[in-house]
C-alpha positions in Angstrom: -2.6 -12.0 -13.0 -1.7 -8.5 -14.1 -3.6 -5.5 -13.4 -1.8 -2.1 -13.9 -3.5 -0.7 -10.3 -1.7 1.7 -8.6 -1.7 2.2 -4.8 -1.0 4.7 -2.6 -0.7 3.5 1.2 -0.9 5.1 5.0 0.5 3.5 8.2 -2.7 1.2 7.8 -1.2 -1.6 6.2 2.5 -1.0 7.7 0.3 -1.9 11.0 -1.1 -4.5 10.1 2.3 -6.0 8.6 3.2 -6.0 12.5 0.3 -7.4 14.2 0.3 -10.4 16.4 -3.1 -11.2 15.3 -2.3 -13.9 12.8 -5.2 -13.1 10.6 -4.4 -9.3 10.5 -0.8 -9.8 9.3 -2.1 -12.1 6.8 -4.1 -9.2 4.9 -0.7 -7.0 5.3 1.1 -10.0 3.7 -1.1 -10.6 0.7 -1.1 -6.7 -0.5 2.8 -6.8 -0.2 2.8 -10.6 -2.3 0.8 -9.2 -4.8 2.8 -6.0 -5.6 6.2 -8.3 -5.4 4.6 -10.9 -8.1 3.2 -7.9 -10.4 5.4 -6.8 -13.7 4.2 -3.4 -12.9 3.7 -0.8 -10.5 5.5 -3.3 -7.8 5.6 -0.6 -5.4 2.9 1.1 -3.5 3.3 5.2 -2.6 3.2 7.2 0.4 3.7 10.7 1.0 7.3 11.6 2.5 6.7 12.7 5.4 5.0 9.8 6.7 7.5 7.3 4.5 10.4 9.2 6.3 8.5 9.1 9.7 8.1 5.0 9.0 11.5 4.2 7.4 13.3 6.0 10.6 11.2 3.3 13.0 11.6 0.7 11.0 15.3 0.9 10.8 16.3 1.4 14.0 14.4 -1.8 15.0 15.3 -4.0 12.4 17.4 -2.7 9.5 16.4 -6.0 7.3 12.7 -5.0 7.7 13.4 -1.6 6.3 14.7 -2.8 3.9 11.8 -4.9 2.9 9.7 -1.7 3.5 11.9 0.3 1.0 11.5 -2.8 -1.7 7.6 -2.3 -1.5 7.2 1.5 -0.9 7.8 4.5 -2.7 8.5 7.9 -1.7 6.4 10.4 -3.4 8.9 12.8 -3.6 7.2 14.3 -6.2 4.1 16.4 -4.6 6.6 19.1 -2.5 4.5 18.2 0.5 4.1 21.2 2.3 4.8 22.1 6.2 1.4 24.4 6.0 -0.8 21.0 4.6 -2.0 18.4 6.9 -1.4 14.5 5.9 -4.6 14.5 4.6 -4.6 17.6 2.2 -0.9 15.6 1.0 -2.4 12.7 0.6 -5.2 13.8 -1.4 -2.9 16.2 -3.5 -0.5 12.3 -4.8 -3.7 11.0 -5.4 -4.7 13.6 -7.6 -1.3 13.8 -9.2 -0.8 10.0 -10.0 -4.8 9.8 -11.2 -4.1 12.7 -13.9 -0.6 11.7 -15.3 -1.6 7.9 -14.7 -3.7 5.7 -17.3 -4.0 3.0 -14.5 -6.7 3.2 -11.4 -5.1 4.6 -8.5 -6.8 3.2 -5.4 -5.8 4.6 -1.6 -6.0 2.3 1.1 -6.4 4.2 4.4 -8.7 2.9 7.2 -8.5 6.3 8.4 -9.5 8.3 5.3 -12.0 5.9 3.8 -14.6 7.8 5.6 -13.0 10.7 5.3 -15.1 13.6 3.7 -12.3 15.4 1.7 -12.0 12.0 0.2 -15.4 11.6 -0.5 -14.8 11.5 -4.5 -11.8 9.3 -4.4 -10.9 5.8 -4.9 -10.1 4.8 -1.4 -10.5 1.5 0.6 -10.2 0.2 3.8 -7.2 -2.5 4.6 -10.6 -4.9 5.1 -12.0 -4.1 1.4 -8.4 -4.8 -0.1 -8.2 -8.3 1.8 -11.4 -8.9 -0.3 -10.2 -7.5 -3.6 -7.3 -9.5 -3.6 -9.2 -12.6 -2.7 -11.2 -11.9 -5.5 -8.3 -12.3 -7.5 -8.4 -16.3 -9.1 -4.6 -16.2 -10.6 -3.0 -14.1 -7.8 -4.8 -16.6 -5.5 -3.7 -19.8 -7.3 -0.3 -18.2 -7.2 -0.2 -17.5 -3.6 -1.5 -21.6 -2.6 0.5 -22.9 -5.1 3.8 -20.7 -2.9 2.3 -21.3 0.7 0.8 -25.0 0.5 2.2 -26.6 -2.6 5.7 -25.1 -1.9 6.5 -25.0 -5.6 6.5 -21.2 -7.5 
């Protein structure tokens, strides 16, 4: 089931983790399944200010849920995002920096940047396209009915 993929994340998916639309959780809960049952690169990245921006919501709501959010994200300390760049221009600078010191695909999901023209030459996909990628997956998806309708994992 493994594949050494490395993802970067937006608010997208956090979203979607808190939908009342059944099916739209579901896509949020697959992506965060599959980086808890991978031996590597179990955690997805996001920029700090948005991580910070996230984490500070999320914990004065519901300090367990946080917590979960800090188990599957990671803040990209690393970039020295910069007051003077938009989320964008920081987002596009941790891709760049993970696809040059990384040997493994980094892929961005972003509804709002997939379209996005500074991101035109980058390995982004919309929180629709990952459902389907990780469908796609036979093992991860034998692994994930075998957990939710066998009850045995």
């Amino acid at each position: 089931m493994e594949d050494d993929t490395i993802f970067i994340i937006d608010e997208a998916i956090i979203n979607c983790f808190f939908s009342e639309d059944n099916e739209t959780y579901c896509k949020a809960d697959l992506f965060f399944n599959y980086l808890s049952l991978r031996k590597h690169h179990k955690k997805a990245y996001m920029i700090p200010s948005l991580y910070k921006r996230i984490y500070k919501k999320l914990a004065e709501k519901n300090k367990e849920v946080a917590l979960y959010f800090e188990n599957w994200v990671e803040e990209a300390d690393f970039i020295g995002e910069s007051d003077e760049n938009s989320e964008a221009e920081d987002t596009l600078a941790l891709l760049d920096i993970l696809s040059s010191v990384e040997d493994s695909a980094v892929i961005l999901i972003s509804d709002k940047f997939v379209k996005d023209p500074l991101f035109k030459n980058s390995n982004v996909i919309s929180v629709d396209n990952l459902d389907r990628f990780l469908r796609g997956k036979k093992d991860f998806m034998d692994i994930i009915h075998k957990m939710y309708y066998e009850g045995s994992y």
